[in-house]
N, C-alpha and C positions, 0 to 999 in steps of 0.2 A: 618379959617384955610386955609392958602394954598394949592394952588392945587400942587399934586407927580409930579415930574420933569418923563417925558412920559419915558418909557421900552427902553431902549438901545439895538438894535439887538447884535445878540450874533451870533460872526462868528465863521467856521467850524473849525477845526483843520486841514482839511487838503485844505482847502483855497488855498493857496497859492500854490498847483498845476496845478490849473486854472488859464486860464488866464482869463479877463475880456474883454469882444469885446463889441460893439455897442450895446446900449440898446433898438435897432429897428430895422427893416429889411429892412432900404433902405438908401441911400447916405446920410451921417451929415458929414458937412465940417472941422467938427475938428479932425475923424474920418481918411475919405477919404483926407483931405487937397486938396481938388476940392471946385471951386466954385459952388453955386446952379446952376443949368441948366437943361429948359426940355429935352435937348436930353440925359440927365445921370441918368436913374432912371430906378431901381430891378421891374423885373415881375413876379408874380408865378398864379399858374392855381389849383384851386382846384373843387372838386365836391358835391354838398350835397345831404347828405344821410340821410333819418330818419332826426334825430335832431343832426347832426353833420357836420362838413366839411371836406372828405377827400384829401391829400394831397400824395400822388402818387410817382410823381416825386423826383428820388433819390437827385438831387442839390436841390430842392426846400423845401424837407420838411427838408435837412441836414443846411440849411439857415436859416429858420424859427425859428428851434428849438436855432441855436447855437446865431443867435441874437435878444436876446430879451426872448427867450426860451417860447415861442409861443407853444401849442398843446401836444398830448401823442405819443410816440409811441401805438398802440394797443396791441403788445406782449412784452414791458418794461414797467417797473415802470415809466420813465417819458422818460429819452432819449433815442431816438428808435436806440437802440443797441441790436435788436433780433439777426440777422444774426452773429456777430461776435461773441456773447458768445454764440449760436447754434454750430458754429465749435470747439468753445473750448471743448464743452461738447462732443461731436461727438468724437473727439481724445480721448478723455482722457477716455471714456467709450470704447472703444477701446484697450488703453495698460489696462484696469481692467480685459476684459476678457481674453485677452491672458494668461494676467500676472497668473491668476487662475489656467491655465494647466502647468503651468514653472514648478511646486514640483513636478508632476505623470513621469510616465513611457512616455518615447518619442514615444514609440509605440503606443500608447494608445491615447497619447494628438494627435498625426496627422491623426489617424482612426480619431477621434473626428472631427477636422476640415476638413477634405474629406465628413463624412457625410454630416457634415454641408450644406457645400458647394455645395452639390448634394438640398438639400433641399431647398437651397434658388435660385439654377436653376428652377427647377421646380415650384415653387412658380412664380418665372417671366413669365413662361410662361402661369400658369393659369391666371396671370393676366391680359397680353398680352388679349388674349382669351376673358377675360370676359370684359373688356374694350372695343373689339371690338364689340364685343356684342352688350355693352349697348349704345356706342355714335355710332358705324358704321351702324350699323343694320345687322352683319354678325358676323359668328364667322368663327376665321381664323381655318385652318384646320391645326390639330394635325400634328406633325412634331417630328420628332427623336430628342433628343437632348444632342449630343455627349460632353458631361461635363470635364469627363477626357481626358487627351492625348493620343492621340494612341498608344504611348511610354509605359504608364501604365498599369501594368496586371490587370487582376478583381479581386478587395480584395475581393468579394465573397467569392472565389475559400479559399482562408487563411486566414480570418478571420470568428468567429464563430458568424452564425445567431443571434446569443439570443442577442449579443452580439451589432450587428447594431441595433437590436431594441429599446437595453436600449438608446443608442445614437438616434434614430432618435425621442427619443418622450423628450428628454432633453429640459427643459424651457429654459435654457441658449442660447439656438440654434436657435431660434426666430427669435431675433430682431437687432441682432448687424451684420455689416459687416465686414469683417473678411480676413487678405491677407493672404493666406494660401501658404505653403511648402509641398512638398509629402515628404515623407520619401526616400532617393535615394534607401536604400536597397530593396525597393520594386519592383522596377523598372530594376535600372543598377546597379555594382557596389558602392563602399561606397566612391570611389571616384572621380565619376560621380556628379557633382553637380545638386543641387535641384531644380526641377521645380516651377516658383510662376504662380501663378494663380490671380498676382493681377488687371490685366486687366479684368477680368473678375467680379471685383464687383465693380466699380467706373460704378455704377448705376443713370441714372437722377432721381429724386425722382418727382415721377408723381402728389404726392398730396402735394407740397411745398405750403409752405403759405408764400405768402411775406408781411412785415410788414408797415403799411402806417403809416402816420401822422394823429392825428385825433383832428380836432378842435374846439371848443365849439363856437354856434353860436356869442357869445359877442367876443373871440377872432374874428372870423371867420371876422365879420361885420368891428370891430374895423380895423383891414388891408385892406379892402377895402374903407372904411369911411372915415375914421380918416389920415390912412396913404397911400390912393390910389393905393396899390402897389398888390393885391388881385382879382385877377377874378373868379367869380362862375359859376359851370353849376349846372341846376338842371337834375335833373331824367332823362328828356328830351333830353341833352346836349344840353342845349339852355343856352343862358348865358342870366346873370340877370346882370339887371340895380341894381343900388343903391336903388332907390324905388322899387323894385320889390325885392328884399333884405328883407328890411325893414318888408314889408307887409309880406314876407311869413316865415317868421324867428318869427314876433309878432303871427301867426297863429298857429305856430308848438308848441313854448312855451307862454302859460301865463303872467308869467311876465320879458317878455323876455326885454320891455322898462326901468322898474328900473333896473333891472341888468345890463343892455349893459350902462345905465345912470352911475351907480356904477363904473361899468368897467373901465369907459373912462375916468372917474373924478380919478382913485388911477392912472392908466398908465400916466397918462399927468403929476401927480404929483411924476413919479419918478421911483413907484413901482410897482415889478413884481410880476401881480395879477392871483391868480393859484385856480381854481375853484374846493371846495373840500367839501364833507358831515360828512368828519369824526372827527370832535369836534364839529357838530350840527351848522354850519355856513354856508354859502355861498360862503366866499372866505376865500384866503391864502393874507396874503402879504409879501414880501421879498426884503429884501435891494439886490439892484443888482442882483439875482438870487439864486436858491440852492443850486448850489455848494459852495455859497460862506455866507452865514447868513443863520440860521435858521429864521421860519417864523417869525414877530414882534408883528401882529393881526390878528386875527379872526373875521371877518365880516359877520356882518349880515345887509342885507338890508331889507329895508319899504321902502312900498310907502305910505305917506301921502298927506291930504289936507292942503293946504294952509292955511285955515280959522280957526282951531284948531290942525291941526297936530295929526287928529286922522285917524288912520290904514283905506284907502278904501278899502271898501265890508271884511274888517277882516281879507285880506291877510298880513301873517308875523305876526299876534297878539301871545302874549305870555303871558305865566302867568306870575305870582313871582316863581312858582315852576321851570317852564321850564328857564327862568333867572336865577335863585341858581343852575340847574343843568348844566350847558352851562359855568357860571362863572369859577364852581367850574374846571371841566373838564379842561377847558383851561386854568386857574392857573395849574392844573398839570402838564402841558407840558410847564409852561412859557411864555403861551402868554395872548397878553388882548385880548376881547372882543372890539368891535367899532362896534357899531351900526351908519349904514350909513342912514339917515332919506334922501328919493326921495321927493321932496315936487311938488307935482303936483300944476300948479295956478288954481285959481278958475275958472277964466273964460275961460280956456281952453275948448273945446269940443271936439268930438269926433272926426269928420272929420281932424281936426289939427294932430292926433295922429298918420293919413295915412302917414305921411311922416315924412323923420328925420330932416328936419329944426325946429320940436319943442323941440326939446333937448334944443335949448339956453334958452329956455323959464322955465325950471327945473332949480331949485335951489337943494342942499346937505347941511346936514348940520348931523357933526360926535358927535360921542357920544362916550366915553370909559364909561366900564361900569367894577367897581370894589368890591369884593366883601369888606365889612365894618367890619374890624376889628378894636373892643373895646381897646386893649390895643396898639394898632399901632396908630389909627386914633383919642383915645381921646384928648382933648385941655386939658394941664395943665394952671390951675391957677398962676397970678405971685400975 
C-alpha cells in the first residue's frame, strides 16, 4: 500500500492581513538586498532567568517576535501586545461606568462622583504614607488635603449624611478612574461653567508591570548559536560564552540536548517551531508562522541509541495506550503526530556532550504516526 500523500497546512482566513517578513532575526540578502558583510549584522541582549530567557528591550523583543516570531510575550497569548489592549480596556471600562449614571438624577450622579473622587484622594495619600514607610523607613507626615476648589461650598452643609454613606461604601467606586464635572448650581450660577477635575486623576500607576519577551532556552541558544545574533547575561550580569550557554542551559533542563537537537533540525528546515504541552507533545510546527497556517504536526521528541534505537534510561518511552491517546487528540484538531527519533552514537561519551560541537555528530530521523483505519487503510483485492 502506499504511503498518504503528507497533511497540507491549512491557512487562516484571515491571512492575508499580515504580512510575511524575514523568517530570521538578522540580515538575508534577498530580504535586505545587501550583500553579506561583517560590519551589517542585528544585536539584541537578553537575560536568564530560572529556565527561561528574558528579553527586556522594547526594539529587541518587538524584532525577535515579528521576525521569525521567536518567544511569549509573558502577559499575551503569544505576541507581546499587553500594553496596547491594557489601554483599550482602561477606556472602555471607563465610558461603562459613567455611561451607568447617564439614566439617574444629575444631582445624584455628580454627588456620586465628588464622593468618589474624595475617596480616591485619600486613598493616594494613604498610599503615599505607607510606601514611605515601607521602602524610605519614615512615614511622611499627615498633611491637609484640599480636594475641592475653594470656589466650591461643602455638600456637607446640603446634602443628607445617610446619604454620603450609602455613596462612600459603593463597590463601583473602588476601582476605576473617573474625570469628573461638579454640578455649576452648587457652586455659581447655571451659567457659570463646570469645573473638571481631570488633572487630578491622571495618576502614575506605582505597581505597573511591564511586559517582556520570554524565551525558551532552545530558542534562547538557537539565536546565539545558530544565528550569532544573541547575548546572555546570567543572574550575575556576567555574560556567557557559547560553551558556558551550553553547560548551563543542559544543567537547568534534562533533556535540554535532544530538544535544542530537535529544534535546530525543524528551524533550518523551514519551520516555525513553537514549544507547547497542550496536545501531549513537545513542539508546534507552522508553515511560515501563526498568523498565517495553522499548526501541521505535533512533535514529540526521543532520544535514542544508535545500536537499537531503544529510548536512553526510558526517557520519552510511551505505551500503546499513551500513543492512541496523543494520536487520537491531535486527529482532533487536524494535526499529525511526528515523532522526531535524537539518535545519540554509540561511541559518543560524556565529556564530548560539554560542548556544542557534538551536535554534528546526532543524527534525526522523523516518524508520522497515524492512527489505522480498517475501511480507509484496507487493500482491495484486483
Amino acid at each position: 500500500m502506499a504511503d498518504e500523500i503528507l497533511r497540507k497546512p491549512r491557512r487562516k482566513t484571515k491571512a492575508g492581513l499580515h504580512l510575511l517578513e524575514s523568517p530570521f532575526p538578522v540580515p538575508i540578502q534577498t530580504y535586505t538586498r545587501k550583500s553579506p558583510s561583517n560590519g551589517f549584522w542585528y544585536s539584541y541582549f537578553g537575560c536568564l532567568k530560572n529556565d527561561y530567557v528574558c528579553i527586556f528591550r522594547l526594539g529587541d523583543l518587538t524584532f525577535l517576535y515579528r521576525l521569525g516570531f521567536f518567544g511569549k510575550g509573558i502577559l499575551s497569548r503569544s505576541r507581546p501586545q499587553f500594553e496596547k489592549y491594557n489601554d483599550v480596556l482602561s477606556e472602555n471600562a471607563k465610558r461603562i461606568y459613567v455611561g451607568k449614571y447617564k439614566g439617574i438624577d444629575t444631582d445624584v450622579r455628580e454627588i456620586k462622583l465628588l464622593q468618589f473622587a474624595k475617596i480616591q484622594k485619600e486613598r493616594l495619600r494613604q498610599h503615599k504614607s505607607w510606601k514611605c514607610n515601607n521602602v524610605c523607613n519614615h512615614i511622611v507626615p499627615e498633611e491637609k488635603v484640599d480636594f475641592i476648589p475653594p470656589q466650591c461650598i461643602d455638600l456637607n452643609s446640603d446634602i443628607d449624611n445617610n446619604l454620603l454613606e450609602e455613596l462612600s461604601t459603593d463597590d463601583d467606586m473602588e476601582d476605576i478612574q473617573l474625570t469628573m464635572n461638579l454640578k455649576s448650581s452648587f457652586t455659581e450660577p447655571a451659567s457659570t461653567k463646570r469645573i473638571k477635575l481631570e488633572d487630578d486623576f491622571k495618576l502614575e500607576d506605582d505597581y505597573k508591570v511591564l511586559e517582556y519577551l520570554q524565551l525558551t532556552l532552545e530558542e534562547a541558544f538557537f539565536l546565539s548559536f545558530a544565528l550569532g545574533c544573541l547575548s546572555v547575561e546570567n543572574e550575575s550580569k556576567e555574560a556567557m560564552s557559547i560553551t558556558k550557554m551550553w553547560n548551563t542551559y543542559s544543567a537547568v533542563k534534562a533533556d535540554f540536548i535532544q530538544m535544542y537537537i530537535a529544534y535546530h533540525y525543524f528551524r533550518s528546515k523551514g519551520w516555525v517551531v513553537r514549544t507547547t504541552n497542550i496536545y501531549g507533545t513537545d513542539f508546534l510546527l507552522y508553515k511560515d508562522g501563526m498568523p498565517f497556517y495553522h499548526a501541521s504536526y505535533s512533535v514529540c521528541v526521543r532520544l535514542v541509541d544508535e545500536e537499537n534505537l531503544n529510548m536512553i534510561d526510558g526517557m520519552g518511552a510511551s505505551s500503546w495506550k499513551d500513543l492512541s491517546s496523543i494520536s487520537r487528540v491531535n486527529e482532533r484538531v487536524a494535526k499529525d503526530v511526528l515523532f522526531c527519533y535524537v539518535v545519540k552514537p554509540k561511541e559518543m561519551k560524556v565529556e564530548q556532550l560539554a560542548v556544542p560541537s557534538c551536535i554534528k555528530h546526532f543524527k534525526v530521523i522523523e516518524t508520522v504516526l497515524r492512527r489505522w483505519i480498517p475501511e480507509k487503510y484496507r487493500e482491495t483485492k484486483t
